[in-house]
C-alpha positions as CSV (number, residue, x, y, z in Angstrom):
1,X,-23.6,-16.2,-17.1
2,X,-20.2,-15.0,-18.5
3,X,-22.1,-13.5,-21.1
4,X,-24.1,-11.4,-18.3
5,X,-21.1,-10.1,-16.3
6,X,-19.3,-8.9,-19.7
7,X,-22.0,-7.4,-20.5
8,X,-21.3,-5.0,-18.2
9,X,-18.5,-3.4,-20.4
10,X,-20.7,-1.8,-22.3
11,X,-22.8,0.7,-20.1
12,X,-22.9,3.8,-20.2
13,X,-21.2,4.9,-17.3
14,X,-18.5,2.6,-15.5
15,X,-20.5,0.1,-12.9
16,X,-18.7,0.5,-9.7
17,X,-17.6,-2.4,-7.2
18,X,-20.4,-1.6,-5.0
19,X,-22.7,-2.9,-7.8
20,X,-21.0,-5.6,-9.0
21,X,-21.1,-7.4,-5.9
22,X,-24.7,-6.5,-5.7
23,X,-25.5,-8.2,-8.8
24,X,-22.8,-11.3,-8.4
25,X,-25.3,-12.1,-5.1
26,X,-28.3,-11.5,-7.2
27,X,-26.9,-13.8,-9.6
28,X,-26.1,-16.6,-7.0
29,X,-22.0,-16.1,-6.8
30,X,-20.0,-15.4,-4.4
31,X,-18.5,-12.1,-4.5
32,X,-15.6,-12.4,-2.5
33,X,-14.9,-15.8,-3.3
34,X,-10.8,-16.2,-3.7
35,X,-9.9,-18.0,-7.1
36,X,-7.9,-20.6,-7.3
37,X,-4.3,-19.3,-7.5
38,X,-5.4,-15.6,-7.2
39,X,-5.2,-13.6,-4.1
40,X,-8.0,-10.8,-5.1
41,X,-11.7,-11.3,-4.8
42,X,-14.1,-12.5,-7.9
43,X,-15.7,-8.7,-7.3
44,X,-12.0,-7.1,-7.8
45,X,-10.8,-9.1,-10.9
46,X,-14.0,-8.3,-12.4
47,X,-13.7,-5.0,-11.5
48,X,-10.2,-3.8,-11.6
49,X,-8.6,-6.3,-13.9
50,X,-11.1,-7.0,-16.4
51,X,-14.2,-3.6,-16.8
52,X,-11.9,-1.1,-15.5
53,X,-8.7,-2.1,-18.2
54,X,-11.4,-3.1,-21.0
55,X,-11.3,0.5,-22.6
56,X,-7.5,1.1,-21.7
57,X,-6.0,3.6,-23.7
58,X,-2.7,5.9,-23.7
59,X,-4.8,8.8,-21.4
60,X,-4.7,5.7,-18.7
61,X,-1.8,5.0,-19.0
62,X,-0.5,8.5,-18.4
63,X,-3.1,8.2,-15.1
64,X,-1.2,5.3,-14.4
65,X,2.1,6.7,-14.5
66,X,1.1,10.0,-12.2
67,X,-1.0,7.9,-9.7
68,X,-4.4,8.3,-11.1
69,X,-7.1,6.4,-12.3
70,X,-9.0,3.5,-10.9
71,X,-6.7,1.3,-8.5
72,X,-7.6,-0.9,-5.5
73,X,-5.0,-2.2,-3.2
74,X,-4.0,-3.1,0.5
75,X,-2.1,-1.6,3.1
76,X,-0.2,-4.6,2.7
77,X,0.5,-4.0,-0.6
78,X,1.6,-1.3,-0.4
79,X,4.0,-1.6,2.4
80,X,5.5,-4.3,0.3
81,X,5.3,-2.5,-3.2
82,X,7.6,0.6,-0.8
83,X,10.2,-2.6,0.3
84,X,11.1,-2.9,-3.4
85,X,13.1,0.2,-3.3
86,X,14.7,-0.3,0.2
87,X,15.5,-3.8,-1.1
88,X,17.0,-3.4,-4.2
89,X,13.9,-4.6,-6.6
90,X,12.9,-7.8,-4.6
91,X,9.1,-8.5,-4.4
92,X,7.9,-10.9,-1.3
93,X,5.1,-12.9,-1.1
94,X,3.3,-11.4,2.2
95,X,0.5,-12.2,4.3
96,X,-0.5,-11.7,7.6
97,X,-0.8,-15.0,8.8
98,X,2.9,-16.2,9.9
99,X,1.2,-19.8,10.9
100,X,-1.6,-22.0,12.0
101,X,-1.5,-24.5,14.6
102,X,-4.1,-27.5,16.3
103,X,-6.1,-26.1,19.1
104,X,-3.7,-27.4,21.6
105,X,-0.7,-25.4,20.0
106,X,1.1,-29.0,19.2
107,X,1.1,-29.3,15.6
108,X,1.7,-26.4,13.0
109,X,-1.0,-26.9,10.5
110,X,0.1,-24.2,8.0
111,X,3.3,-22.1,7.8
112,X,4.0,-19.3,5.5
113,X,7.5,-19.5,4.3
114,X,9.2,-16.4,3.3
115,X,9.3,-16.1,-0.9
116,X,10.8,-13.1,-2.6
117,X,11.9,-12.4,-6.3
118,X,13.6,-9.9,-7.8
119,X,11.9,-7.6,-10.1
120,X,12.9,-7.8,-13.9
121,X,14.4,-4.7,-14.6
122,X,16.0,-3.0,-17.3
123,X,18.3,-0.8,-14.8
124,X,18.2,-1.7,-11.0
125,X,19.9,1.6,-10.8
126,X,16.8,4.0,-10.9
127,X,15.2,2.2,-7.6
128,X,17.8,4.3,-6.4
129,X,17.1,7.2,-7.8
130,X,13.5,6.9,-6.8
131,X,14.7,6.3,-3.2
132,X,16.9,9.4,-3.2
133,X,13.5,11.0,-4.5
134,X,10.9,9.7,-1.6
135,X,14.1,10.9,1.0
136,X,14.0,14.3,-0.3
137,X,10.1,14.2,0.1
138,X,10.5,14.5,3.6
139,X,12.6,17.7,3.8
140,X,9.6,19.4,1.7
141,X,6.8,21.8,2.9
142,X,4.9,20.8,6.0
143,X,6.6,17.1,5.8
144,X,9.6,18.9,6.9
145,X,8.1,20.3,9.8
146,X,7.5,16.9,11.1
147,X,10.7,15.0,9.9
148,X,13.1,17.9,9.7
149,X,14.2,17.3,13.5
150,X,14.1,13.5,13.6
151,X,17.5,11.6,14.3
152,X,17.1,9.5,11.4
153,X,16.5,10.0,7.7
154,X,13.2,8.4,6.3
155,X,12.3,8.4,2.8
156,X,8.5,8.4,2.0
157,X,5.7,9.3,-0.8
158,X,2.6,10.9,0.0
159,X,-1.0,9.8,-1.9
160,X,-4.2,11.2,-1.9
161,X,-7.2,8.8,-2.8
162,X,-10.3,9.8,-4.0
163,X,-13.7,7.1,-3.3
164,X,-16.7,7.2,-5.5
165,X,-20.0,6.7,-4.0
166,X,-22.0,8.4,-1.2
167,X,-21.0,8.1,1.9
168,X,-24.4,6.7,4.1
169,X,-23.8,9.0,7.1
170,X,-23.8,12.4,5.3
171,X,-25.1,11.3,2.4
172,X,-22.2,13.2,0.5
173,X,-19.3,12.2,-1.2
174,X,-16.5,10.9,0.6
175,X,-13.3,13.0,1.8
176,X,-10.3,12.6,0.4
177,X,-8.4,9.4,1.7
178,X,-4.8,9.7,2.9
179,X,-1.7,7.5,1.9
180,X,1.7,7.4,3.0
181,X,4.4,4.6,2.0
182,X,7.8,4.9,3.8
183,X,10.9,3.0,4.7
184,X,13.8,3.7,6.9
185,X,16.4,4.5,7.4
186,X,17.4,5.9,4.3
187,X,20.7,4.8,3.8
188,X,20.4,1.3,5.6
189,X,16.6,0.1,5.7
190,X,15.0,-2.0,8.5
191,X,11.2,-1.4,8.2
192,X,9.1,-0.3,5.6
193,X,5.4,1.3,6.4
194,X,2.3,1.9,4.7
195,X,-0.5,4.3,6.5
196,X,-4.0,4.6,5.1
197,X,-6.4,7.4,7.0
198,X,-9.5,7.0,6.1
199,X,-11.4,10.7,4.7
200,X,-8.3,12.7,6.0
201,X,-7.7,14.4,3.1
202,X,-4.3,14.7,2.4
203,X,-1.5,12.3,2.3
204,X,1.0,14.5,4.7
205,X,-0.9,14.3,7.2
206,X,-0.1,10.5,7.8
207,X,3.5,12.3,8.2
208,X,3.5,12.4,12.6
209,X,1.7,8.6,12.5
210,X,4.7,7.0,10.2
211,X,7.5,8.9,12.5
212,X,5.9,7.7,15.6
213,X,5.7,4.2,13.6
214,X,9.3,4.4,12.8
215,X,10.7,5.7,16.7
216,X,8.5,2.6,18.1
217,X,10.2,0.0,15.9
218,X,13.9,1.3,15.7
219,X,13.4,2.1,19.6
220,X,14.3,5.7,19.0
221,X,13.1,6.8,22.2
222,X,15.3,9.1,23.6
223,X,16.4,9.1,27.9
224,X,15.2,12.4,29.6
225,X,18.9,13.7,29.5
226,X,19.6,12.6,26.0
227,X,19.9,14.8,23.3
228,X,17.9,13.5,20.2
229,X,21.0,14.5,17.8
230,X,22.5,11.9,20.0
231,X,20.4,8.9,19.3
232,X,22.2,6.2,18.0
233,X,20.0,3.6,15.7
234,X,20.5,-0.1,16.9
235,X,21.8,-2.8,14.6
236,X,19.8,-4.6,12.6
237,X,19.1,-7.0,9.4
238,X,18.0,-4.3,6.5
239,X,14.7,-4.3,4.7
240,X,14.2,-8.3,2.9
């Protein structure tokens, strides 16, 4: 069996996820079975941890390094990969299940309790730097269009996906898929955001659905006689 799915490695052209989950069922296993200490699927760590890296050489890591190349993750995820630099390099164990309780809501049957750990890094110092960088982000082009007037400074990076495969209802490749990570505000974080758009091309124009994200949850909603250079944002714990 092992010897079957490795196998795999060597064809001709890379076997997409798509296919390998066709051929675990035809095989008898369960595709999106959870491993035992893992959080991805059997069909991802096949996929992305094991076929995709089995050829890795220094072309994917320069892919890597850009934001190309072959990657597969949530919008959770992502929303906590963007915390680590409102943070200061601390990673949290996430989910979105807070807790389970009995039918009659007397007993808690499961509880997630908050875990974090700080990054190993050689130099804290450039999470920073790449904060400063995802702030200036949102004074450029048509991001400043949407941000340049908003009472708060948000600091954000843009992403636009491509997905192989035909999509069933035009039978044509799909559109572009949009990304956008954020956190704010800048200088004293309290939220951090990821937005995925499904075939919306590209990543700016998650730009309006972040800021209205951002006004909801810091209450920036300004009174009808209120000035929005005026607008005060409410105290707060930062970003954990």
């Amino acid at each position: 069996m092992i010897n079957k799915i490795t196998s795999w490695i060597e064809e001709e052209e890379t076997i997409t996820r798509e296919d390998i989950e066709t051929r675990l069922d035809e095989l008898g296993i369960d595709a999106e079975k959870v491993l035992e200490g893992k959080t991805e699927t059997l069909v991802d760590i096949i996929k992305y941890t094991y076929i995709d890296q089995s050829g890795w050489n220094i072309t994917d890591m320069l892919n890597v390094v850009i934001g190309q190349g072959q990657n597969a993750y949530t919008p959770l995820q992502m929303a906590n990969y963007a915390s680590i630099f409102a943070n200061g390099g601390y990673r949290n164990k996430v989910s979105v299940i807070k807790e389970v309780k009995s039918h009659d809501n007397t007993r808690v049957l499961l509880k997630n309790e908050p875990v974090r750990n700080r990054l190993d890094l050689n130099n804290y110092e450039n999470l920073k730097h790449i904060g400063e960088g995802m702030n200036m982000a949102s004074h450029f082009g048509s991001l400043q269009l949407v941000f340049g007037n908003f009472p708060i400074e948000v600091a954000l990076k843009t992403g636009t996906a491509e997905r192989e495969g035909i999509n069933p209802t035009t039978n044509k490749g799909f559109d572009d898929y949009s990304w956008m990570v954020a956190f704010a505000p800048f200088d004293n974080p309290k939220i951090a955001i990821a937005s995925l758009l499904y075939q919306a091309g590209s990543g700016s124009n998650n730009a309006a659905i972040v800021r209205e994200i951002v006004g909801e949850y810091l209450k920036l909603e300004p009174k009808a006689d209120q000035n929005t250079d005026e607008i005060k944002v409410p105290e707060g714990e930062r970003v954990e």
